[in-house]
RODREN-303825 format. One record per residue (C-alpha): x, y, z; chain; residue number from 1. Coordinates in Angstrom, 3 decimals, decimal comma. Last residue first. Example, Ala and Ser with C-alpha at 12.3 -4.5 7.8 and 13.67 -1.06 7.14 Angstrom:
2
[rec [13,670; -1,060; 7,140]; A; 2]
[rec [12,300; -4,500; 7,800]; A; 1]
END
This chain:
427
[rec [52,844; 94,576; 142,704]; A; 427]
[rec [55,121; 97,092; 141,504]; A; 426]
[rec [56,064; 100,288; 142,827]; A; 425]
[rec [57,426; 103,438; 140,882]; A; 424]
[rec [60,406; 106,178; 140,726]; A; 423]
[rec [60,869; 107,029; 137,283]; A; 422]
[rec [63,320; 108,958; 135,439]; A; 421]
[rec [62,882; 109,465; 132,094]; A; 420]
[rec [65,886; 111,163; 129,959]; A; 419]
[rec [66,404; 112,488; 126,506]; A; 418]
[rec [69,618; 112,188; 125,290]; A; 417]
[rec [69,899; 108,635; 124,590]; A; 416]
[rec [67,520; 109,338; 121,568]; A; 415]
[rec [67,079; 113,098; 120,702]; A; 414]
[rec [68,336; 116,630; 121,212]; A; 413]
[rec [65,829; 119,290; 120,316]; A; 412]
[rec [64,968; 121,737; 117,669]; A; 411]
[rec [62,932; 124,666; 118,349]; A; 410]
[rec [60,520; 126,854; 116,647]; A; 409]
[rec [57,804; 129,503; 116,968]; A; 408]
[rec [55,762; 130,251; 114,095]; A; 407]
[rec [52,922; 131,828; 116,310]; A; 406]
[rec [49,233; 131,687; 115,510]; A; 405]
[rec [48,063; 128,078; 115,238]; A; 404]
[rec [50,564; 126,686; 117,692]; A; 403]
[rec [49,062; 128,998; 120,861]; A; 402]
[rec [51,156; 126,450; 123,517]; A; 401]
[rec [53,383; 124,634; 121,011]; A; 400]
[rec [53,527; 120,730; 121,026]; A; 399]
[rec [55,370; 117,704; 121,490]; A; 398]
[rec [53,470; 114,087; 120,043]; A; 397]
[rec [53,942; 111,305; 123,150]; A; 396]
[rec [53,935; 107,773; 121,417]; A; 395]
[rec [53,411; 104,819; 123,706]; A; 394]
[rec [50,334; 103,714; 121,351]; A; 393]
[rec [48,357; 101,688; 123,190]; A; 392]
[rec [47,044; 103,080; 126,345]; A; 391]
[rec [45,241; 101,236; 129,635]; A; 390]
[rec [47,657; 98,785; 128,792]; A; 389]
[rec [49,108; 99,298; 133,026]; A; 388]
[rec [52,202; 100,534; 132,041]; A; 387]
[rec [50,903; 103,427; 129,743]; A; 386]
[rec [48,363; 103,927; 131,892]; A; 385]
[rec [50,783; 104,910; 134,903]; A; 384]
[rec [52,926; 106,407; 132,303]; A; 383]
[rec [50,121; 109,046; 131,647]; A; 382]
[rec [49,317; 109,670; 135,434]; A; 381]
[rec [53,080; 110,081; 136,154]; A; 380]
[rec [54,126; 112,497; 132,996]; A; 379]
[rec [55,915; 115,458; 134,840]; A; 378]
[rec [57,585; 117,044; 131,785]; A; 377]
[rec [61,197; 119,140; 131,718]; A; 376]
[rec [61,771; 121,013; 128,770]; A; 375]
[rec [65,698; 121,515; 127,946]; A; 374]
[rec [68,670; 124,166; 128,402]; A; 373]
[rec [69,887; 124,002; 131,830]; A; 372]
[rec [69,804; 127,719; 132,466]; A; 371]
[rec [67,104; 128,555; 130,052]; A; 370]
[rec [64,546; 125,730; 131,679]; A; 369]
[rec [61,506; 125,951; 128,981]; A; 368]
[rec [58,493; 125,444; 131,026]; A; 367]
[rec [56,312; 122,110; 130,476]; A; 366]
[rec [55,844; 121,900; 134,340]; A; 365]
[rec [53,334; 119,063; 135,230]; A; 364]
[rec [53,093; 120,362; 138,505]; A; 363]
[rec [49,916; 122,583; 138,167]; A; 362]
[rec [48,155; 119,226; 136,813]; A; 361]
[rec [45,888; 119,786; 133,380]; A; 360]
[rec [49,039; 118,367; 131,291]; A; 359]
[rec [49,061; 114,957; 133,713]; A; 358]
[rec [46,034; 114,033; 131,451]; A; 357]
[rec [48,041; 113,463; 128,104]; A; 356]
[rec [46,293; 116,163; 125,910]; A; 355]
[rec [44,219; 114,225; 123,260]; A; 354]
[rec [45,198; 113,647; 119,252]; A; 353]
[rec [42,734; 112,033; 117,362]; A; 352]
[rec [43,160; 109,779; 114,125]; A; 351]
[rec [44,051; 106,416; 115,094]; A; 350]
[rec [42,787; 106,509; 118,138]; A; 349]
[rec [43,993; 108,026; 121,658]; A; 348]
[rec [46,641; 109,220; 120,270]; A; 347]
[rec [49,139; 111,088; 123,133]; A; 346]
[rec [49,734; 114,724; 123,394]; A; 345]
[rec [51,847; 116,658; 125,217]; A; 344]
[rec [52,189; 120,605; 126,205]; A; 343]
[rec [54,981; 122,873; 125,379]; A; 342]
[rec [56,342; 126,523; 127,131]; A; 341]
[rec [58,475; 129,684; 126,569]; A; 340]
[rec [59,377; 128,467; 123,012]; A; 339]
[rec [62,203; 128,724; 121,829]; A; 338]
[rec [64,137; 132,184; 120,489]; A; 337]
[rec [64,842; 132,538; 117,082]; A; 336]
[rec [67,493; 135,402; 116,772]; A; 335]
[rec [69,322; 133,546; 119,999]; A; 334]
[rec [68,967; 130,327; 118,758]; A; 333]
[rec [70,512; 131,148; 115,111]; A; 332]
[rec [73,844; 129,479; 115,376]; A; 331]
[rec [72,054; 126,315; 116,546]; A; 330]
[rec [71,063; 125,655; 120,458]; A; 329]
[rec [70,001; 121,312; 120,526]; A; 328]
[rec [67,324; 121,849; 123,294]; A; 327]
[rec [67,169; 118,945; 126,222]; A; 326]
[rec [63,696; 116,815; 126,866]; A; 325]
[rec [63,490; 115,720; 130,297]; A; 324]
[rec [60,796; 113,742; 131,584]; A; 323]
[rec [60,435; 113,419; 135,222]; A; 322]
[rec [57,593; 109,965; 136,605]; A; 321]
[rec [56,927; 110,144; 139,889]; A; 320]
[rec [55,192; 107,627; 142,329]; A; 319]
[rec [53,643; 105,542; 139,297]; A; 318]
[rec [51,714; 102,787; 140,456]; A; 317]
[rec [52,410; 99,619; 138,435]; A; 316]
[rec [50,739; 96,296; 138,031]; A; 315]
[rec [52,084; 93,169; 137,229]; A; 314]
[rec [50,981; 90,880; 134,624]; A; 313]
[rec [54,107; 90,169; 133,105]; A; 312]
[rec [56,148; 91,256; 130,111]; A; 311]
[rec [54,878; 94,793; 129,338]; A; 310]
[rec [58,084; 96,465; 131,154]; A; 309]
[rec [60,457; 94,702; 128,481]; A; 308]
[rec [58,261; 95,643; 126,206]; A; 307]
[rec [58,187; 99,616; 126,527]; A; 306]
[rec [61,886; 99,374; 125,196]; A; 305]
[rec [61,414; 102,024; 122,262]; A; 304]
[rec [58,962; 104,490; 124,349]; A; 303]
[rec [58,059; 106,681; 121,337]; A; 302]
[rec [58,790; 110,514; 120,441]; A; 301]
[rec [56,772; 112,744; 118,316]; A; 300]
[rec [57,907; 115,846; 115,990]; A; 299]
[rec [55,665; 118,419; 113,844]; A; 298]
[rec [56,797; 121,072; 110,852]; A; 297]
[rec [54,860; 123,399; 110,617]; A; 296]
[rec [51,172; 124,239; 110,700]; A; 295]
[rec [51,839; 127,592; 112,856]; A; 294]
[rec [54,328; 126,483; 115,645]; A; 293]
[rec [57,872; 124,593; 114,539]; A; 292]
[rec [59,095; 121,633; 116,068]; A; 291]
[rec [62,372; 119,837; 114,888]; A; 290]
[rec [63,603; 116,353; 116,365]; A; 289]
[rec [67,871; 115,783; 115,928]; A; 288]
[rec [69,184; 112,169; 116,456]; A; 287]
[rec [66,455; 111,006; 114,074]; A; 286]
[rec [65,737; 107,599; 114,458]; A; 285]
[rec [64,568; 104,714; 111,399]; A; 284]
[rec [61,637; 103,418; 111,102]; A; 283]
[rec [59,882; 106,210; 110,542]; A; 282]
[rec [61,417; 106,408; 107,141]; A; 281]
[rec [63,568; 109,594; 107,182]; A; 280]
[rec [62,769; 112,178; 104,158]; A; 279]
[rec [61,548; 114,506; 106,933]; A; 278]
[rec [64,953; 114,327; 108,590]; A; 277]
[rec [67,286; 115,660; 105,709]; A; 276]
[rec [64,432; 118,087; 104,693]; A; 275]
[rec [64,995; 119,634; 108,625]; A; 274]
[rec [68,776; 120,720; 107,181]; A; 273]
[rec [66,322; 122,823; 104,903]; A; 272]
[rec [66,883; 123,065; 101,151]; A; 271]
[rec [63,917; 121,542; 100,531]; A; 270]
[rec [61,686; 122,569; 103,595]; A; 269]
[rec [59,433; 125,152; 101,605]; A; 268]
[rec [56,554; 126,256; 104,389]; A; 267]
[rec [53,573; 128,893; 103,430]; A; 266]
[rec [51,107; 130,396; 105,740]; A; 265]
[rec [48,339; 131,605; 103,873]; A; 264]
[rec [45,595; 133,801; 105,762]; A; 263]
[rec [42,359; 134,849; 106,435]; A; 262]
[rec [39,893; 137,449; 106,506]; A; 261]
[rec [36,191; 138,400; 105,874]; A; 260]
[rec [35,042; 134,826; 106,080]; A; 259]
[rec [32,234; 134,992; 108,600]; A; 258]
[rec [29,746; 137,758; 109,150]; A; 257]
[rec [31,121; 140,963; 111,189]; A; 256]
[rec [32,854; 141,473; 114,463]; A; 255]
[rec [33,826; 139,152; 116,408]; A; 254]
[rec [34,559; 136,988; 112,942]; A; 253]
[rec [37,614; 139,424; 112,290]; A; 252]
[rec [37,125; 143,160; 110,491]; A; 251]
[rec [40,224; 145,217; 108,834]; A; 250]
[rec [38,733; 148,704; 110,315]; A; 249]
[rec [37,847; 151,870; 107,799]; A; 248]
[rec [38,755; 155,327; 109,476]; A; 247]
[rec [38,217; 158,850; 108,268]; A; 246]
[rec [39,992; 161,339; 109,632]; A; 245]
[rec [40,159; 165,051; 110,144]; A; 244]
[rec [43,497; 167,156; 111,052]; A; 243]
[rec [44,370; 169,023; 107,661]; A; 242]
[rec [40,657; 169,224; 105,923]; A; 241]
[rec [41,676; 165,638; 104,873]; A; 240]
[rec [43,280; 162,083; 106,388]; A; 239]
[rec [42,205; 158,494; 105,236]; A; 238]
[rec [42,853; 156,165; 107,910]; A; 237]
[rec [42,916; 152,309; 107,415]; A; 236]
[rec [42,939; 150,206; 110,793]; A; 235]
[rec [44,608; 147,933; 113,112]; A; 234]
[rec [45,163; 150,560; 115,884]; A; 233]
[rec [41,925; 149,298; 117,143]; A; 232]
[rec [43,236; 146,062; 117,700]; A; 231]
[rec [41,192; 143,575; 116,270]; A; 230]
[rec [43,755; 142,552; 113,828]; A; 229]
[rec [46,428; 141,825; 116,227]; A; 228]
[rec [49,597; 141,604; 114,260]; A; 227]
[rec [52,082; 138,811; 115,377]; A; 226]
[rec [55,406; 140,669; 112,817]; A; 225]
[rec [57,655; 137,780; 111,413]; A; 224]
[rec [61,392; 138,179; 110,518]; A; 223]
[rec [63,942; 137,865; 107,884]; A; 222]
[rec [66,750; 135,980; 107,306]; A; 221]
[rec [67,902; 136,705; 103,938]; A; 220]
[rec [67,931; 140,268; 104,048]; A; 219]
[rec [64,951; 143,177; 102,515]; A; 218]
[rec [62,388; 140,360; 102,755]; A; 217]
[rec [58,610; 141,398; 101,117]; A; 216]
[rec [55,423; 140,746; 102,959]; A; 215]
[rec [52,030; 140,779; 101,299]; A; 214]
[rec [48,725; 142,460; 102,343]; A; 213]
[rec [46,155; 141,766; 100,475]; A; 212]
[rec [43,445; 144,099; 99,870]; A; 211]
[rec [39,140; 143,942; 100,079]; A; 210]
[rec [37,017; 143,329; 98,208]; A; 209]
[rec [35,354; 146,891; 97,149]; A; 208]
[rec [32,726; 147,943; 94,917]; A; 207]
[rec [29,980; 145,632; 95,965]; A; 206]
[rec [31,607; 145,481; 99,718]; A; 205]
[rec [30,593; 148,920; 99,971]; A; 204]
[rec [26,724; 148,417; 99,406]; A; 203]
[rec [26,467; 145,468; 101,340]; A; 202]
[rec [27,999; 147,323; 104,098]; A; 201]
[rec [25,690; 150,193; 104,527]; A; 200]
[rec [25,183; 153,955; 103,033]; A; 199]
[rec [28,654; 154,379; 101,976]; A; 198]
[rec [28,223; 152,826; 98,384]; A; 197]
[rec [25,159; 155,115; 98,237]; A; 196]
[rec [27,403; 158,363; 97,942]; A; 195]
[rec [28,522; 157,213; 94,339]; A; 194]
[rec [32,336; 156,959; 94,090]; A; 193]
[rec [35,301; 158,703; 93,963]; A; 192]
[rec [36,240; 158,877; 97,206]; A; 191]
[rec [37,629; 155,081; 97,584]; A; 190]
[rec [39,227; 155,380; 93,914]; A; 189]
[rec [40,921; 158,778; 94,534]; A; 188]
[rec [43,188; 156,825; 97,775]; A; 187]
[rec [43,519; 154,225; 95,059]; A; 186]
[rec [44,944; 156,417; 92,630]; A; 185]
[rec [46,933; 158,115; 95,495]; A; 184]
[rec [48,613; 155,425; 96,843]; A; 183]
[rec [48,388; 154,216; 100,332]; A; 182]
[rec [51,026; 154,794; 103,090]; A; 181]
[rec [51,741; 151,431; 104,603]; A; 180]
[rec [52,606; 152,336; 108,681]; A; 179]
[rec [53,782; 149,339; 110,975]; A; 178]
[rec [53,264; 149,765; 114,843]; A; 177]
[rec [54,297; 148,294; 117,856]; A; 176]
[rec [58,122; 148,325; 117,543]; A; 175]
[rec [58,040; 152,162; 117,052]; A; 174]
[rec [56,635; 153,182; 113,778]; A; 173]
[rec [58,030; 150,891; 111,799]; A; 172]
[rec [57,570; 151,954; 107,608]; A; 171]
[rec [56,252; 150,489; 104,646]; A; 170]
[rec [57,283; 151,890; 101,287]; A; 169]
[rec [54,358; 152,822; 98,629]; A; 168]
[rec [51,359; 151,131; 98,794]; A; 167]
[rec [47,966; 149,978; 95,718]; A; 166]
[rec [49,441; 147,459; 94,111]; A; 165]
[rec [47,083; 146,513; 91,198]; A; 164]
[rec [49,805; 144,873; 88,729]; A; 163]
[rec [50,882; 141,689; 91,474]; A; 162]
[rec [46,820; 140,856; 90,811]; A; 161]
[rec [45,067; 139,804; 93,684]; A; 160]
[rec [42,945; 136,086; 95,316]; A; 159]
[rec [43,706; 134,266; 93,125]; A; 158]
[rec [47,617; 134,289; 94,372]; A; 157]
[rec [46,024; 133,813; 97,833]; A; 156]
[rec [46,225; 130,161; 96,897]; A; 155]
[rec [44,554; 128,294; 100,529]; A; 154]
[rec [47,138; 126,677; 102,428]; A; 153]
[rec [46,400; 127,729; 105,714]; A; 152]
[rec [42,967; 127,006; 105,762]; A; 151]
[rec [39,753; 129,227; 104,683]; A; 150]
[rec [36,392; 128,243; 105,721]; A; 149]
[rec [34,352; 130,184; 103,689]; A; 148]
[rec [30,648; 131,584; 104,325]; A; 147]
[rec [31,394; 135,224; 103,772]; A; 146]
[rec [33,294; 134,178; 100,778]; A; 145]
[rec [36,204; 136,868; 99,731]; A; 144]
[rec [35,512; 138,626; 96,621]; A; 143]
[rec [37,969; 138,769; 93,863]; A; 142]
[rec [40,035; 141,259; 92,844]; A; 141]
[rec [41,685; 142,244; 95,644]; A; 140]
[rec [43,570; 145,438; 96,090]; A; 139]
[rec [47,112; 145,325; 96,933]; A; 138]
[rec [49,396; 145,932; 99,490]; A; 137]
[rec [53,008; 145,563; 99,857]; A; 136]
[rec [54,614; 145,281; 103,606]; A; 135]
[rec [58,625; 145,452; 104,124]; A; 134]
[rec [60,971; 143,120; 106,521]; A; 133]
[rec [64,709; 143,038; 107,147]; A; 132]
[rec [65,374; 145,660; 109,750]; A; 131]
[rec [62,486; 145,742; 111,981]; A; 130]
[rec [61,717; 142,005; 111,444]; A; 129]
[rec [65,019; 140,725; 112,765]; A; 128]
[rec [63,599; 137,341; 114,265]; A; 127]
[rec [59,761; 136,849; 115,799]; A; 126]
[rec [58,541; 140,252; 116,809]; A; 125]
[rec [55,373; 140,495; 119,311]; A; 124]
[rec [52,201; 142,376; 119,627]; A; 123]
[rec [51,810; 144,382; 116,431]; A; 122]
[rec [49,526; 146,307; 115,409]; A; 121]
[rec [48,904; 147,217; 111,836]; A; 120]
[rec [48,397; 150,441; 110,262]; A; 119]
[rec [47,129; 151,281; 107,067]; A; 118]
[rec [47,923; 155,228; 105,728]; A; 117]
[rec [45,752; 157,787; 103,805]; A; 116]
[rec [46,710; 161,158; 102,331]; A; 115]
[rec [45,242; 164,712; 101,904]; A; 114]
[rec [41,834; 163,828; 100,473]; A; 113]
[rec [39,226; 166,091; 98,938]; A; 112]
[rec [36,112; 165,751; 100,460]; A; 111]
[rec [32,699; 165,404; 98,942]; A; 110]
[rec [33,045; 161,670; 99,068]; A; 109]
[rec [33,463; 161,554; 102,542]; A; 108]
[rec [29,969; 162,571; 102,870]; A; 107]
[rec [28,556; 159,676; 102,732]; A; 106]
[rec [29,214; 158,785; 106,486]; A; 105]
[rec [28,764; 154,973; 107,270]; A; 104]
[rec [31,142; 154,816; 110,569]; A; 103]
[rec [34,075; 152,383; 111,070]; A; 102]
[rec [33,842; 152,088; 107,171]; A; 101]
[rec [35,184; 148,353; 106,159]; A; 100]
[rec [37,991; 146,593; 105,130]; A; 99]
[rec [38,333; 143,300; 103,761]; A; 98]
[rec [41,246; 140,665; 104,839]; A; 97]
[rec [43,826; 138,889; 102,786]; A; 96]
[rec [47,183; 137,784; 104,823]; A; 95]
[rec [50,302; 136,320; 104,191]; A; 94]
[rec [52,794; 134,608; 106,216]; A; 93]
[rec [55,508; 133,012; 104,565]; A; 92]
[rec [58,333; 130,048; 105,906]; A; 91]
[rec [61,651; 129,096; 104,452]; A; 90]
[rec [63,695; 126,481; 105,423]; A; 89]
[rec [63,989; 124,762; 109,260]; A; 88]
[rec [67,589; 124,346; 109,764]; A; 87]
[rec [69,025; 126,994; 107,633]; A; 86]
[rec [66,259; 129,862; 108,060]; A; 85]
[rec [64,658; 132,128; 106,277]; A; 84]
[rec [62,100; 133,433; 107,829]; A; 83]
[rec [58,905; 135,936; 105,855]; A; 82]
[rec [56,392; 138,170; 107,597]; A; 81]
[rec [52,905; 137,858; 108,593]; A; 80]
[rec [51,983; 136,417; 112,071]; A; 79]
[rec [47,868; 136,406; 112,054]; A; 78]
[rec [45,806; 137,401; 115,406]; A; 77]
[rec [42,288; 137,903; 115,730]; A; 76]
[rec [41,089; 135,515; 113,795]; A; 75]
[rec [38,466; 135,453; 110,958]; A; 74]
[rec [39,096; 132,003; 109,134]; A; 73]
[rec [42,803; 131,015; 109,305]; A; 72]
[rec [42,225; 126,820; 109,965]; A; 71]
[rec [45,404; 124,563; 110,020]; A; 70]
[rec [46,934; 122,841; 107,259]; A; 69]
[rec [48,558; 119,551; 108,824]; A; 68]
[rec [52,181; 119,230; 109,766]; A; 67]
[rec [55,102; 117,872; 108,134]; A; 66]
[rec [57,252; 114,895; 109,898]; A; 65]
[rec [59,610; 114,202; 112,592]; A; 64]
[rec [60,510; 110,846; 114,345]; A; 63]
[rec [61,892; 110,291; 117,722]; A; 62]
[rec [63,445; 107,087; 119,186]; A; 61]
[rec [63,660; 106,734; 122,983]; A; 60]
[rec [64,924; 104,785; 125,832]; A; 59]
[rec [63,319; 103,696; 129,428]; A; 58]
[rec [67,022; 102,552; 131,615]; A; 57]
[rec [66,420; 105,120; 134,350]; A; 56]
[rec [64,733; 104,002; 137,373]; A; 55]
[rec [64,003; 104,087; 140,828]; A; 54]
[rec [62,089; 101,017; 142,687]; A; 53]
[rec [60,101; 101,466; 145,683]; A; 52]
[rec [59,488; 98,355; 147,752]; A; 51]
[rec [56,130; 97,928; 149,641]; A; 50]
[rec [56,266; 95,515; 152,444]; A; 49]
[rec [52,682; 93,562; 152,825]; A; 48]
[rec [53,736; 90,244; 151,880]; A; 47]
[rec [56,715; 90,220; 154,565]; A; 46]
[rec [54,291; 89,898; 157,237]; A; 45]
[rec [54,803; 92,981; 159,951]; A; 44]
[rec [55,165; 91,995; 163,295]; A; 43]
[rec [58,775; 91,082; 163,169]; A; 42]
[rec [60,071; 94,084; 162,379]; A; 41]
[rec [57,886; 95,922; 165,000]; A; 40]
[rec [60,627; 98,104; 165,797]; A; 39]
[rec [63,773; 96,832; 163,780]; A; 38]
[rec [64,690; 100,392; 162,056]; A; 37]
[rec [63,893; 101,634; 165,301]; A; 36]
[rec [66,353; 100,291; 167,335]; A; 35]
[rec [69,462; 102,752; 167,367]; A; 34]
[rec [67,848; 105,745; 167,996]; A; 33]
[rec [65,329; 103,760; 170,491]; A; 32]
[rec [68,311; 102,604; 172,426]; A; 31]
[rec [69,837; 106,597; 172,565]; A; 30]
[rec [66,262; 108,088; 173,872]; A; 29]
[rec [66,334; 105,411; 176,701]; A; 28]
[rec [69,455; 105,437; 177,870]; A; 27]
[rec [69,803; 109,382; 177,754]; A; 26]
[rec [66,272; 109,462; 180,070]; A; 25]
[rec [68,058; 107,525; 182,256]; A; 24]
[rec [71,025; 109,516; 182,696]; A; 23]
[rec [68,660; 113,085; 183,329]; A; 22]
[rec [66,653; 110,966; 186,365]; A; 21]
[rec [69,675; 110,184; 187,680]; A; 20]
[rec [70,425; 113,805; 188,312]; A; 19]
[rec [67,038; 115,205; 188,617]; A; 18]
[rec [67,091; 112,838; 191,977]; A; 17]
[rec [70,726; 113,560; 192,794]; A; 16]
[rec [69,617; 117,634; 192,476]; A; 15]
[rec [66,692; 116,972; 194,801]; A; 14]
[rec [68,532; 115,318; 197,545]; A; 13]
[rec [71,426; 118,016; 197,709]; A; 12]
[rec [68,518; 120,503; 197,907]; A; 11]
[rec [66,875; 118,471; 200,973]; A; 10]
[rec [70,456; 118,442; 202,885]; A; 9]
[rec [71,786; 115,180; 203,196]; A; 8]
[rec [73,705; 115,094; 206,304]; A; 7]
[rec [77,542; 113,299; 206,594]; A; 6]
[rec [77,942; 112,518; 210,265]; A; 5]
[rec [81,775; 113,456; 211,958]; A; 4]
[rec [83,168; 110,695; 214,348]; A; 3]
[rec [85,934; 112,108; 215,960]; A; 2]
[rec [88,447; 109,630; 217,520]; A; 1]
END
């Protein structure tokens, strides 16, 4: 019988070792895996677990209603033009401004002049203002106050006679640029005159007060031009000798004493599908809210079940709080484009509206979303408060970024439509 011995070699030893070393590493890793959810379960009292709720049962009313004249005192921009527009009515933009010499040269009056033109920058187009908008100027007839405060609904009417108009036919030049050739009487009227009334600009302003300029719709809808008065393209150019000019500026408060322009923005709603929602008590909700920049018309939304959150004496932290506002698109939502972003504000009195504080946080957001069609609002500082009584009116107002200049406008979708969804603790 042979007996035959079975030798471990020392590389046969090492790969068992590694071997069982390998399976008992795998029975470890794998009872953690399924353990952990109960590691230290028992350690931890039951008074210290912090539960997160998610929710999305808050509900809203919204109300609309006319805003407040705004101050027009020396700006630097003014949107002048006319809309018509089904949902939101009419709206005007008119401006009255004086003009001065760029340089005090006497010796214009000595020349004989070839023609003269105003120009007005324009920064941005608001509807089909190339097509279906015209500019009529006319001399003033009353002096503009250098110490006036001028708002938005201030009569311009006073301010000029419909007889003294002092254009012919406006023209584009471009989509930057509008051209108002000047007549001649009142091209003669500017050059024939003493040489002192060049000399300085108390002297000028004694003979002249300025002009108005006044927009005039060609089609229904219309449009509004954002002019930028302190552009130097802004300006009145008299041209003689063939290729010289002489060049009198439309000032703003930069620039020379207060009061020297300003302008009337004017808003008839009664024929509006808007009117419909105005006339609302506040009492009841409007399933359609209406914003419009300038000093138009204005829209605020309310917590309508805050209550039922108000009940105990709990305290909330706010984890995340999304808003979601979505747009209503009319027929005319391509012509007059939203907004690209809003802000909120919440009143902190009865009188003053404050931005809510999550609007100075780089996540707040406020963006209109074009591909899923609404404002989105990160609000979890401001509902924190709200929760806690640190606030009493649970009111959010909507607004324009650069309101006072723009007539921007945009209806949105209201009551179960818009959406809060919170993710909070409570203890």
């Amino acid at each position: 019988m042979n007996n035959k011995n079975t030798k471990l070699r020392p590389k046969n030893i090492t790969r068992l070792f590694l071997g069982i070393i390998s399976i008992f590493i795998l029975i470890i890793t794998y009872s953690c895996e399924n353990e952990t959810s109960s590691l230290g379960k028992e350690l931890l009292p039951q008074s210290d677990k912090i539960n997160y709720n998610y929710d999305t049962s808050f509900t809203f009313t919204g109300h609309v209603f006319e805003g407040e004249p705004i101050y027009t005192s020396d700006l630097t921009n003014y949107s002048l033009g006319i809309l018509n527009d089904d949902y939101f009515g009419n709206f005007k933009g008119e401006y009255v401004g004086q003009f001065l010499p760029f340089i005090y040269d006497d010796t214009i009056v000595y020349y004989s002049i070839d023609s003269a033109n105003l120009y007005l920058d324009i920064d941005s187009i608001y509807g089909d203002a190339l097509n279906n908008i015209s500019f009529n100027l006319f001399e003033l007839i009353t002096e503009i106050d250098d110490d006036g405060e001028y708002m938005s609904n201030t009569d311009i009417s006073t301010y000029y006679d419909p007889v003294f108009k002092i254009s012919s036919n406006s023209s584009f030049c471009g989509d930057t640029l509008v051209k108002i050739p000047l007549v001649y009487d009142f091209i003669n009227k500017l050059t024939s005159v003493d040489t002192s009334v060049y000399t300085d600009m108390e002297s000028f302003t004694s003979v002249f007060n300025g002009i108005a300029i006044i927009p005039e719709a060609s089609d229904p809808s219309g449009g509004v031009l954002f002019t930028n008065m302190a552009s130097s393209d802004t300006k009145i150019v008299l041209y003689y000798n063939d290729s010289l000019m002489y060049t009198y500026k439309l000032p703003t408060g930069a620039d020379y004493s207060k009061g020297n322009g300003f302008a009337k923005y004017t808003y008839d709603y009664s024929s509006s599908i808007a009117n419909d929602y105005l006339t609302n008590p506040e009492s009841e909700n409007d399933d359609l809210l209406f914003l419009q920049g300038i000093n138009g018309i204005s829209t605020k939304i309310s917590l309508s079940n805050i209550n039922s959150w108000l009940q105990d004496d709990s305290t909330y932290s706010i984890l995340n709080a999304e808003l979601i506002i979505p747009v209503f698109k009319d027929d005319n939502f391509e012509l007059f484009y939203p907004p690209k972003s809003l802000f909120l504000d919440y009143n902190e009195n009865d009188s003053t509206l404050i931005n809510i504080q999550d609007s100075e946080e780089k996540i707040f957001d406020g963006y209109y979303n074009e591909e899923k069609g609404y404002y989105r609002f990160f609000i979890s500082k401001h509902l924190t408060k709200i929760l806690n009584g640190n606030v009493e009116d649970p009111s959010l107002y909507l607004n324009i970024f650069y309101k006072s200049y723009f007539p921007h406008r945009v209806i949105f979708q209201s009551s179960e439509n818009i959406k809060l969804n919170v993710t909070y603790t409570k203890h």
